[in-house]
N, CA, C and O atoms as a CHARMM CRD file, in Angstrom:
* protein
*
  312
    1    1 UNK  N     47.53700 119.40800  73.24000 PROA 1      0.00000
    2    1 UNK  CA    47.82000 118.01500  73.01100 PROA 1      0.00000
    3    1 UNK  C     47.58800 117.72200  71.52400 PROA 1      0.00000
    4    1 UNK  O     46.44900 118.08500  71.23100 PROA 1      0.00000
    5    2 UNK  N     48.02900 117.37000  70.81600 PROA 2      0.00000
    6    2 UNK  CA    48.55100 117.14600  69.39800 PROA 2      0.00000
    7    2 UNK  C     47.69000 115.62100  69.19200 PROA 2      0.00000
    8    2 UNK  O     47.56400 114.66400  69.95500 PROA 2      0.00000
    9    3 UNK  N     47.27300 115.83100  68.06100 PROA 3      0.00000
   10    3 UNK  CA    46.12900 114.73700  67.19500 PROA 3      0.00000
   11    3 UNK  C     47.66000 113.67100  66.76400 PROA 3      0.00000
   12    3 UNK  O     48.70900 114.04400  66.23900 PROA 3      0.00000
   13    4 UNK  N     47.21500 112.14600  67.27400 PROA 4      0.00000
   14    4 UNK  CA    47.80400 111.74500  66.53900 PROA 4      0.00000
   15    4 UNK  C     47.42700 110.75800  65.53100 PROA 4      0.00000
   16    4 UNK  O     46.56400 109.88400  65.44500 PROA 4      0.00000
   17    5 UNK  N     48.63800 111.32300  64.59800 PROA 5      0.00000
   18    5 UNK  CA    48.54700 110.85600  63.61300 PROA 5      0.00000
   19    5 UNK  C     49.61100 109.64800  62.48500 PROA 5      0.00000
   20    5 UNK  O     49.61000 109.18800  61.34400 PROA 5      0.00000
   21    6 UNK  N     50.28500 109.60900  63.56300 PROA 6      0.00000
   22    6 UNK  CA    51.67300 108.06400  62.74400 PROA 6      0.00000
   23    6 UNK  C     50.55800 106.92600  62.42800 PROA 6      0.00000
   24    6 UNK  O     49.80100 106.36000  63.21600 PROA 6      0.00000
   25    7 UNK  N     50.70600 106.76200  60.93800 PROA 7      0.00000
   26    7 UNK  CA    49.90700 106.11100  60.52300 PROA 7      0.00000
   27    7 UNK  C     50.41900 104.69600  61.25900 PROA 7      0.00000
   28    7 UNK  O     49.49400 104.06700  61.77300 PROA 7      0.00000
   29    8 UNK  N     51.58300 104.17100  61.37300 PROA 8      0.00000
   30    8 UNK  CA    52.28500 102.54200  62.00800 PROA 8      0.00000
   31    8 UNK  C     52.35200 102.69300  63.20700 PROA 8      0.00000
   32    8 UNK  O     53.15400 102.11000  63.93700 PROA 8      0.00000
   33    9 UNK  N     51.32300 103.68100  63.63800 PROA 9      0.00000
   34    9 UNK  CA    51.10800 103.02800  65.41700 PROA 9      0.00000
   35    9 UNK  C     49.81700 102.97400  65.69600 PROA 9      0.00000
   36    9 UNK  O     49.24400 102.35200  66.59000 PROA 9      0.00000
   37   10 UNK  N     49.46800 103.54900  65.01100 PROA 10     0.00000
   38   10 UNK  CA    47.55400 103.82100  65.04700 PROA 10     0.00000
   39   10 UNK  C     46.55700 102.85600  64.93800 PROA 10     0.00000
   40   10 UNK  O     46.98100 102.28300  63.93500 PROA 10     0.00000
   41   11 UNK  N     45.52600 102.25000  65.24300 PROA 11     0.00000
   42   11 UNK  CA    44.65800 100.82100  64.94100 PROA 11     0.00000
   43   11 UNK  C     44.19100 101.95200  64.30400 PROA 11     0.00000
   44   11 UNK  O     44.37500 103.16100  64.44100 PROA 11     0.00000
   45   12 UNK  N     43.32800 101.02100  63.33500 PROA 12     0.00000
   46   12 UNK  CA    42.38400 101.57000  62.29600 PROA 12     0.00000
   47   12 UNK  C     40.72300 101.87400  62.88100 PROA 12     0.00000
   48   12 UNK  O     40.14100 100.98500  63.50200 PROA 12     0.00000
   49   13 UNK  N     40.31200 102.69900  62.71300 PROA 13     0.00000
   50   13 UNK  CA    39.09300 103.41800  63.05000 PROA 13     0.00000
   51   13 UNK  C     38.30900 102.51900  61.97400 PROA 13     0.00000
   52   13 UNK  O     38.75900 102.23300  60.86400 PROA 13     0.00000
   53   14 UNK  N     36.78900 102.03200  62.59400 PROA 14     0.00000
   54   14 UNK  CA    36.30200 101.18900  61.57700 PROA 14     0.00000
   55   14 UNK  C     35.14100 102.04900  60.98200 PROA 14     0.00000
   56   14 UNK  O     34.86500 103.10900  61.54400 PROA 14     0.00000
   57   15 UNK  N     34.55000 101.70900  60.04000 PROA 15     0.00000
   58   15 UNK  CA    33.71000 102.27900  59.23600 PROA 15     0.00000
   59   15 UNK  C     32.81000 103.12900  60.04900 PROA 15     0.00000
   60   15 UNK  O     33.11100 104.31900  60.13200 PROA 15     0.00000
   61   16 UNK  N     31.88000 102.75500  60.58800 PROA 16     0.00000
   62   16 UNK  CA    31.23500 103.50800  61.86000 PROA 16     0.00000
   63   16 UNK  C     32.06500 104.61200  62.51000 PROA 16     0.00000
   64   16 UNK  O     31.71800 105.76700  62.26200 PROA 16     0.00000
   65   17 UNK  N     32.90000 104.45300  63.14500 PROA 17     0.00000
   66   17 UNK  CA    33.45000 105.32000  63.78700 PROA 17     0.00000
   67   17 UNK  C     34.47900 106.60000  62.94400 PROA 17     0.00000
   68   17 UNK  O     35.25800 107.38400  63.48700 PROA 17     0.00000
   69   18 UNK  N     34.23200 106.50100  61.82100 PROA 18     0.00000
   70   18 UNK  CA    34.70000 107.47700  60.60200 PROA 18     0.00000
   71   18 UNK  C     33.06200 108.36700  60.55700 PROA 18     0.00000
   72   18 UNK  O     32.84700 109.57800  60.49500 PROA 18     0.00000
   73   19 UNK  N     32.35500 107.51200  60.60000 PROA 19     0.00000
   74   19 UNK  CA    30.74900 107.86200  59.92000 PROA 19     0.00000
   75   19 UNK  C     30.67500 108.96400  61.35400 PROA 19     0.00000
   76   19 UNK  O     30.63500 110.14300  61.00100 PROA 19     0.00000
   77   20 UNK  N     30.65800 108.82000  62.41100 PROA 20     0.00000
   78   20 UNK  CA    30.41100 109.57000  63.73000 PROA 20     0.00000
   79   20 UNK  C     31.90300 110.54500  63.96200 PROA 20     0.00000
   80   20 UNK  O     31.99100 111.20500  64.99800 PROA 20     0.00000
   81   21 UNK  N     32.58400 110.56500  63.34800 PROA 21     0.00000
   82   21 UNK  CA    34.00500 111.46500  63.29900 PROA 21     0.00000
   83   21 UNK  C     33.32400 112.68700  62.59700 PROA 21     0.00000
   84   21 UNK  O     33.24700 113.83600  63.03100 PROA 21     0.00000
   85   22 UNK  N     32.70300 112.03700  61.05900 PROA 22     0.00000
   86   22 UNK  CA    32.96800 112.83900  59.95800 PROA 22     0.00000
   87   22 UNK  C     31.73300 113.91300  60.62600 PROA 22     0.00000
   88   22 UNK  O     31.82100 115.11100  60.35400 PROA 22     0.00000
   89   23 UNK  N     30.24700 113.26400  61.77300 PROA 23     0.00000
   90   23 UNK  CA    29.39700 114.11700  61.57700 PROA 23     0.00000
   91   23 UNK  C     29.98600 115.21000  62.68000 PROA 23     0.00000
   92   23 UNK  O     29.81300 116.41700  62.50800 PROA 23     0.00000
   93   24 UNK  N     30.74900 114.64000  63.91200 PROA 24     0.00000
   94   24 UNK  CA    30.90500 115.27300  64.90200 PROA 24     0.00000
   95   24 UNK  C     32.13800 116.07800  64.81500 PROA 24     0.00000
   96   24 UNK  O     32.48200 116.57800  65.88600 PROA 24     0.00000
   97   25 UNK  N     32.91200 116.33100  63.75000 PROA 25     0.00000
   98   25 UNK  CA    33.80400 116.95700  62.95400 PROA 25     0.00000
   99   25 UNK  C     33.21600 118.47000  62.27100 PROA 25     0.00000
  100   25 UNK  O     33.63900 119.62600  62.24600 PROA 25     0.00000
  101   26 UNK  N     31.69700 117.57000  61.61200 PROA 26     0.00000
  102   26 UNK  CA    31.03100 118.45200  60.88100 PROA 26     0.00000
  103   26 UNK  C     30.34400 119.36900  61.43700 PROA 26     0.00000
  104   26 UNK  O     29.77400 120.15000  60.67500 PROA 26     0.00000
  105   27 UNK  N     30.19400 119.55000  62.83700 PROA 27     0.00000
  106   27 UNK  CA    29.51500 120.47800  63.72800 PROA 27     0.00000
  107   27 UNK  C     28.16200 119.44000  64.57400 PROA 27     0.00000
  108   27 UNK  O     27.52100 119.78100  65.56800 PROA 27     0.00000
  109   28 UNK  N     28.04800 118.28100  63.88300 PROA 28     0.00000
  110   28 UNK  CA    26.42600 117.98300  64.24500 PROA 28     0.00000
  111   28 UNK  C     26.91100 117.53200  66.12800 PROA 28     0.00000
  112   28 UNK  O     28.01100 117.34000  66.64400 PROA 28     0.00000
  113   29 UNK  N     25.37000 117.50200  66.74900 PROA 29     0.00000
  114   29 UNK  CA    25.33500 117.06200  68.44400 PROA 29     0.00000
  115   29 UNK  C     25.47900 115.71000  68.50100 PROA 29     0.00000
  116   29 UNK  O     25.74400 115.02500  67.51400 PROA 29     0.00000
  117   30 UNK  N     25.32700 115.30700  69.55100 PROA 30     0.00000
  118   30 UNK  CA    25.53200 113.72300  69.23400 PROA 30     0.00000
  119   30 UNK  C     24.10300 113.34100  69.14300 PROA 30     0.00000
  120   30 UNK  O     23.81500 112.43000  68.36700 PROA 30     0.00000
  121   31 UNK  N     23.15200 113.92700  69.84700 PROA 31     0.00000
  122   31 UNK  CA    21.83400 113.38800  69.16800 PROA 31     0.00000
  123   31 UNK  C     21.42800 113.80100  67.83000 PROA 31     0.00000
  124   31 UNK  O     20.60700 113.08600  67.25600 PROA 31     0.00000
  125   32 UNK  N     21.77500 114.61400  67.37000 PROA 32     0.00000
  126   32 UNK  CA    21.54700 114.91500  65.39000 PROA 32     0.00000
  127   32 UNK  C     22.34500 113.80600  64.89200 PROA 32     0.00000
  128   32 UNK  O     21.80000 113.11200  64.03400 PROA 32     0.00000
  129   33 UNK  N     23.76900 113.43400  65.32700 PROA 33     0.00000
  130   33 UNK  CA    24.58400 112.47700  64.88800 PROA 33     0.00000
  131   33 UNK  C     23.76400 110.81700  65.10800 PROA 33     0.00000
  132   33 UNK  O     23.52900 109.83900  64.39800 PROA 33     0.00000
  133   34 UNK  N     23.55400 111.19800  66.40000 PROA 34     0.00000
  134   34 UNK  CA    22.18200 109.70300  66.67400 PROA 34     0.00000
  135   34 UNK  C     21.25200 109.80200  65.37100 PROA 34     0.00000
  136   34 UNK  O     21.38800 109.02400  64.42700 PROA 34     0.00000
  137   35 UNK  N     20.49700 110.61000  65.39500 PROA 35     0.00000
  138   35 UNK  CA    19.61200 110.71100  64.69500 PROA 35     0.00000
  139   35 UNK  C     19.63700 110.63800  63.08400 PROA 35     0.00000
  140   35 UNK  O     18.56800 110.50100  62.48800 PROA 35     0.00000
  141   36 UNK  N     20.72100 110.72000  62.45300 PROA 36     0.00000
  142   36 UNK  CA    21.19500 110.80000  61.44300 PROA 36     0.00000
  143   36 UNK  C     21.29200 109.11900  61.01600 PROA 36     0.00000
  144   36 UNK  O     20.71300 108.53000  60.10300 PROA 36     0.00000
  145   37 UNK  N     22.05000 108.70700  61.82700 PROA 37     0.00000
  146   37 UNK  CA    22.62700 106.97100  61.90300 PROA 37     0.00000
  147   37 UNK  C     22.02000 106.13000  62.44200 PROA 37     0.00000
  148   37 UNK  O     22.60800 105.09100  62.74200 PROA 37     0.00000
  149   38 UNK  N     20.41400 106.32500  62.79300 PROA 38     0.00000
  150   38 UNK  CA    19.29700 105.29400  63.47300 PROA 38     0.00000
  151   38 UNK  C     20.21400 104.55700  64.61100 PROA 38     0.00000
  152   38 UNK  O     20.38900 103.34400  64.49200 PROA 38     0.00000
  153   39 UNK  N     20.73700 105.17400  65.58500 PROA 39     0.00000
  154   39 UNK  CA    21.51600 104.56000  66.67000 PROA 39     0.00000
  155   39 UNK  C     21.43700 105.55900  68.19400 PROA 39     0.00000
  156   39 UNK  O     21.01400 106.70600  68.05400 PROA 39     0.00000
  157   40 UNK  N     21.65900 105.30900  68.95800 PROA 40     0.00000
  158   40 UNK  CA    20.88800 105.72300  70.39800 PROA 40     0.00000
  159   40 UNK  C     22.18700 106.97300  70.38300 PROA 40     0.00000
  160   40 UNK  O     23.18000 106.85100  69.66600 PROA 40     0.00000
  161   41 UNK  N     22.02800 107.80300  71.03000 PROA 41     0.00000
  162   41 UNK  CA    23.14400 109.22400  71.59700 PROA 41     0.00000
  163   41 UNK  C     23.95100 108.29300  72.31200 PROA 41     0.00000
  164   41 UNK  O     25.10200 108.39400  71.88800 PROA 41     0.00000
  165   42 UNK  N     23.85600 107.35400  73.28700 PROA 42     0.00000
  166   42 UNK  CA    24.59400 106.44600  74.24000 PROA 42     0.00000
  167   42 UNK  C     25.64900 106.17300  73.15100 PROA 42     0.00000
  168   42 UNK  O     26.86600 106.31600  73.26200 PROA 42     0.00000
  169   43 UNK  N     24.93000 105.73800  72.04500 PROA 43     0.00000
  170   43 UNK  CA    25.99200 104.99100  71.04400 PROA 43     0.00000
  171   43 UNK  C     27.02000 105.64400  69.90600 PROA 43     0.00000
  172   43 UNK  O     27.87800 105.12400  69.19300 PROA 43     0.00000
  173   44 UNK  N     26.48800 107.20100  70.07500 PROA 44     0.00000
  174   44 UNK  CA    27.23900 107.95800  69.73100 PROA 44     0.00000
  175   44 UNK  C     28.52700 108.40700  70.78600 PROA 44     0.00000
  176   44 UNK  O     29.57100 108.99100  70.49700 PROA 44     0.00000
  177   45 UNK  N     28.10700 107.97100  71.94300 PROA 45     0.00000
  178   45 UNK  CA    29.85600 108.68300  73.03100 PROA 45     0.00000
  179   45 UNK  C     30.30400 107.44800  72.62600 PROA 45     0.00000
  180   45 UNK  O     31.44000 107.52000  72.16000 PROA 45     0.00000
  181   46 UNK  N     29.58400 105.75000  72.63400 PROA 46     0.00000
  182   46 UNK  CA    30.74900 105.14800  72.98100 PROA 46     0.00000
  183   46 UNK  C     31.70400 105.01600  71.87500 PROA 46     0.00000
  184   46 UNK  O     32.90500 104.76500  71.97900 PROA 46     0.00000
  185   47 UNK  N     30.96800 105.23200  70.70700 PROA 47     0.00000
  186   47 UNK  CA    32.07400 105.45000  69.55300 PROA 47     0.00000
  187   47 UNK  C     33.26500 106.57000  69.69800 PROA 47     0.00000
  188   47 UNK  O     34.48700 106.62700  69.56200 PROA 47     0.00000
  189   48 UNK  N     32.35800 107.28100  69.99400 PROA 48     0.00000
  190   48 UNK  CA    33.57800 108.41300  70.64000 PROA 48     0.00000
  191   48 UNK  C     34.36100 108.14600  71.39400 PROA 48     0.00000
  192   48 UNK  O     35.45600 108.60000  71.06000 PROA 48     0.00000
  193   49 UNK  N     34.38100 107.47400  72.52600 PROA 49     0.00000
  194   49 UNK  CA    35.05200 106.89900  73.16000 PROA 49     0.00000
  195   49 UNK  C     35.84200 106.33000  72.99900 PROA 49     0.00000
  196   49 UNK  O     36.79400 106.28900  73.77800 PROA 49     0.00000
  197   50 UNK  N     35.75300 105.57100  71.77400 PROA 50     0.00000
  198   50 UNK  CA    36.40700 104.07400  71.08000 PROA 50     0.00000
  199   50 UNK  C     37.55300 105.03000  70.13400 PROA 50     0.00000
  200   50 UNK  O     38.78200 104.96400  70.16600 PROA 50     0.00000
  201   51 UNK  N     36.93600 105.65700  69.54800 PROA 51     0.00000
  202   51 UNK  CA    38.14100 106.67900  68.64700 PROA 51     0.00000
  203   51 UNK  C     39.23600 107.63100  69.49900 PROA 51     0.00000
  204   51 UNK  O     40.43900 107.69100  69.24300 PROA 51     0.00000
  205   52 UNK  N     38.58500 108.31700  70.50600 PROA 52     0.00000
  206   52 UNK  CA    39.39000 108.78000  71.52800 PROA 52     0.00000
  207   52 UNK  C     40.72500 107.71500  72.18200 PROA 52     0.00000
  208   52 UNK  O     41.82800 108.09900  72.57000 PROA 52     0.00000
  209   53 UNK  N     40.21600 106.34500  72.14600 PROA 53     0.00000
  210   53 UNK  CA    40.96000 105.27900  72.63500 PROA 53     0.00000
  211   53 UNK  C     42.24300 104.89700  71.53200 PROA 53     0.00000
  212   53 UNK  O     43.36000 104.50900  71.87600 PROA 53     0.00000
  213   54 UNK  N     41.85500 105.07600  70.36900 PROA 54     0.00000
  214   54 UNK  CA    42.37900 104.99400  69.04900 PROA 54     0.00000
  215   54 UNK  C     43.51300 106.48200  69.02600 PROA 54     0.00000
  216   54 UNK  O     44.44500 106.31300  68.24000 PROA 54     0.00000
  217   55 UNK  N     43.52800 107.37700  69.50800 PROA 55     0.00000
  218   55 UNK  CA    43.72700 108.74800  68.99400 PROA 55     0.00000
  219   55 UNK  C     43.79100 109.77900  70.06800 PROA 55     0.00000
  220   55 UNK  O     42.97400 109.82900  70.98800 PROA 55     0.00000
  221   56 UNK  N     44.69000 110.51800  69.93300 PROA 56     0.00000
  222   56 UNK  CA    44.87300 111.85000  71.24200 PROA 56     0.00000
  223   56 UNK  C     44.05300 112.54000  70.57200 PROA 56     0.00000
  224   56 UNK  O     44.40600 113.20400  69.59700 PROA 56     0.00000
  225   57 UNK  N     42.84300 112.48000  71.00500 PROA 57     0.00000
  226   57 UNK  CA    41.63500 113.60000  70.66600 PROA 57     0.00000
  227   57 UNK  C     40.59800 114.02800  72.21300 PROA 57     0.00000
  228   57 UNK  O     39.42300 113.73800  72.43600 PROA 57     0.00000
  229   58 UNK  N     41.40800 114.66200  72.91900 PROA 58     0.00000
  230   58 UNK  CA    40.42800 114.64300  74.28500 PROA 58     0.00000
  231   58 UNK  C     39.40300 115.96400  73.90600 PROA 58     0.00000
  232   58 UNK  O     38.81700 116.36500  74.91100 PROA 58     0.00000
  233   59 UNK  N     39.17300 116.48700  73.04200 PROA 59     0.00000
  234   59 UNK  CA    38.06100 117.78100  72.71400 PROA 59     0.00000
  235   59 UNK  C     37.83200 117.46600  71.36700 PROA 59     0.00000
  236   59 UNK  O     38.26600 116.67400  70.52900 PROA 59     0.00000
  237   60 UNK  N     36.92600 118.44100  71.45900 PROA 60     0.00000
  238   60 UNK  CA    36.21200 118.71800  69.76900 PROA 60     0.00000
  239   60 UNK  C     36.71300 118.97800  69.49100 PROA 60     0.00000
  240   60 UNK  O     36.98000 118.02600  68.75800 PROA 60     0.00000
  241   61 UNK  N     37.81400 120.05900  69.15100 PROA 61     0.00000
  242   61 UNK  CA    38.52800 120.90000  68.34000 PROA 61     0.00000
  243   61 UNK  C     39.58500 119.94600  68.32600 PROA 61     0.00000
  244   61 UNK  O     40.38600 120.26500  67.44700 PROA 61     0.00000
  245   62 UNK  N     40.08400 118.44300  69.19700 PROA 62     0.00000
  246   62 UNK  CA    40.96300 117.60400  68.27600 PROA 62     0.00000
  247   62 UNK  C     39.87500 116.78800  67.37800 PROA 62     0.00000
  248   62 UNK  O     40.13400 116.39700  66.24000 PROA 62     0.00000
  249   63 UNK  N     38.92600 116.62900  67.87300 PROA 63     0.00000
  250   63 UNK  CA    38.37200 115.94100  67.07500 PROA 63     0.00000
  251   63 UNK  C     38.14300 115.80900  65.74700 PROA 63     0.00000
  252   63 UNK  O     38.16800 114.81000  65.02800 PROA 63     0.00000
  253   64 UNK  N     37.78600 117.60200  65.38200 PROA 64     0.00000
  254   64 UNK  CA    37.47400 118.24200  64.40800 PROA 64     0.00000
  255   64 UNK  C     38.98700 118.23700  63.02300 PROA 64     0.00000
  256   64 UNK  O     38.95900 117.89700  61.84000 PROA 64     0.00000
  257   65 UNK  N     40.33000 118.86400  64.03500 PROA 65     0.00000
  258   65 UNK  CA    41.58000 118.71900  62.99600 PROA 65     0.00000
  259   65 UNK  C     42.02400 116.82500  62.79200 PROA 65     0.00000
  260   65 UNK  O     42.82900 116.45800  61.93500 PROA 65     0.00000
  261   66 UNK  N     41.20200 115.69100  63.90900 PROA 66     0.00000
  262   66 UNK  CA    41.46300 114.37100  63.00200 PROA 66     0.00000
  263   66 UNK  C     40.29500 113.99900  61.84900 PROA 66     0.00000
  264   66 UNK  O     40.51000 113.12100  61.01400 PROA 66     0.00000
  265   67 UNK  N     39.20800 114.65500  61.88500 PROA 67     0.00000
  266   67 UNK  CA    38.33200 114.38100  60.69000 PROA 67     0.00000
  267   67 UNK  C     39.30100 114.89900  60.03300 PROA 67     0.00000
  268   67 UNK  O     40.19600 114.16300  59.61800 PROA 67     0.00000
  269   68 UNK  N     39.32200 116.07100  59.83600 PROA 68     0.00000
  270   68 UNK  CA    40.45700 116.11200  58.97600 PROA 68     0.00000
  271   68 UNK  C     42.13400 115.42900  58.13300 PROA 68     0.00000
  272   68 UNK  O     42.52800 114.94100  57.07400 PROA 68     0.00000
  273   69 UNK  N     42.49700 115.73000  59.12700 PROA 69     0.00000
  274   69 UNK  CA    43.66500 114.39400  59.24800 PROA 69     0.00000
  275   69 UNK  C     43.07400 112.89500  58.87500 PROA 69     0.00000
  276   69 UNK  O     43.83700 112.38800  58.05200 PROA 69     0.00000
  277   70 UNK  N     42.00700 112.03700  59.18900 PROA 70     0.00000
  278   70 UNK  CA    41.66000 111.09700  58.61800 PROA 70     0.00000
  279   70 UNK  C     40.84900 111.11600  57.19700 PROA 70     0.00000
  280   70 UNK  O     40.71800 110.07800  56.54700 PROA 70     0.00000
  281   71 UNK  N     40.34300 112.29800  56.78300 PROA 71     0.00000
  282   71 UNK  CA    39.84500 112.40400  55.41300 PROA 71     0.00000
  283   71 UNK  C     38.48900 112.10500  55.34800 PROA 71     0.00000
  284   71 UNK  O     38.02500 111.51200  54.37400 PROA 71     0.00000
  285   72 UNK  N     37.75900 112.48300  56.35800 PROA 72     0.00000
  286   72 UNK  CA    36.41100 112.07800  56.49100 PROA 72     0.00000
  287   72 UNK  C     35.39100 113.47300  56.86400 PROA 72     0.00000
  288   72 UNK  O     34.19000 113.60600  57.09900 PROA 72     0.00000
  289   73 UNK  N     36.56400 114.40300  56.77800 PROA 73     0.00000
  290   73 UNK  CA    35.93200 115.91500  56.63400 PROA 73     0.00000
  291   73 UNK  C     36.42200 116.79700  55.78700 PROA 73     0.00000
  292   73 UNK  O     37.53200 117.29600  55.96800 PROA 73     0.00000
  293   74 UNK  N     35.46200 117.17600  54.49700 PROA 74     0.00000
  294   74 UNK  CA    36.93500 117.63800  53.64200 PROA 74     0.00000
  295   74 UNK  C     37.16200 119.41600  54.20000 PROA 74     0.00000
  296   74 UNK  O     36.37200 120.16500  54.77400 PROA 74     0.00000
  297   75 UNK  N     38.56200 119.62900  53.74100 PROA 75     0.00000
  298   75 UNK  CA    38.80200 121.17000  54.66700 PROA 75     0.00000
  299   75 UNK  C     38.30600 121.81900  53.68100 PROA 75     0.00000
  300   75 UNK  O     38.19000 121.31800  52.56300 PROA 75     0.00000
  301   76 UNK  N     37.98300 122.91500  53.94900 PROA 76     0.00000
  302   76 UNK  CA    37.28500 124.58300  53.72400 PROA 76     0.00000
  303   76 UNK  C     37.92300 125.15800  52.85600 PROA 76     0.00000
  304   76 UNK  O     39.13100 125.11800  53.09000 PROA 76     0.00000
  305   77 UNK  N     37.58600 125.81700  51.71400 PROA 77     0.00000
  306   77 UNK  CA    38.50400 126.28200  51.49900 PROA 77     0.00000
  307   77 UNK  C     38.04800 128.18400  51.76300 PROA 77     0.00000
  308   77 UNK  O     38.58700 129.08200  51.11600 PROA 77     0.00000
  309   78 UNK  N     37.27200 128.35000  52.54100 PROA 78     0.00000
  310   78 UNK  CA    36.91400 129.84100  52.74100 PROA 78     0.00000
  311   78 UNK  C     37.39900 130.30400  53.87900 PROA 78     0.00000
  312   78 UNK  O     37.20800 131.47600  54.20000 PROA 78     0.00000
């Protein structure tokens, strides 16, 4: 299932939910990601949730190529 990405159909992901992309992109759990952002693990799915709602990202590994795709994970170059 393919990340999407048409920028003129997409709602905008709000600041927060870039901040919990970029960590859960970055490898972190959702409680390191909690823990990082003084906010409960609960409040780390529902963001997830909320971006998933935003975006065909049903796994990590979409998750991971829309940090990317949104610019909130920069790619590798190794």
């Amino acid at each position: 299932m393919p990340v999407d990405s048409r920028p003129e159909s997409r709602p905008a992901l709000s600041h927060r939910e870039k901040q919990v992309l970029a960590y859960v992109a970055a490898g972190f759990s959702h409680k390191q990601v909690a823990k990082r952002l003084g906010i409960s693990v609960h409040t780390v799915s529902t963001y997830l949730r909320r971006i998933r709602s935003k975006r065909t990202a049903p796994t990590v590994a979409h998750l991971i190529h829309l940090g990317l795709v949104e610019g909130v994970v920069p790619a590798s170059n190794s």
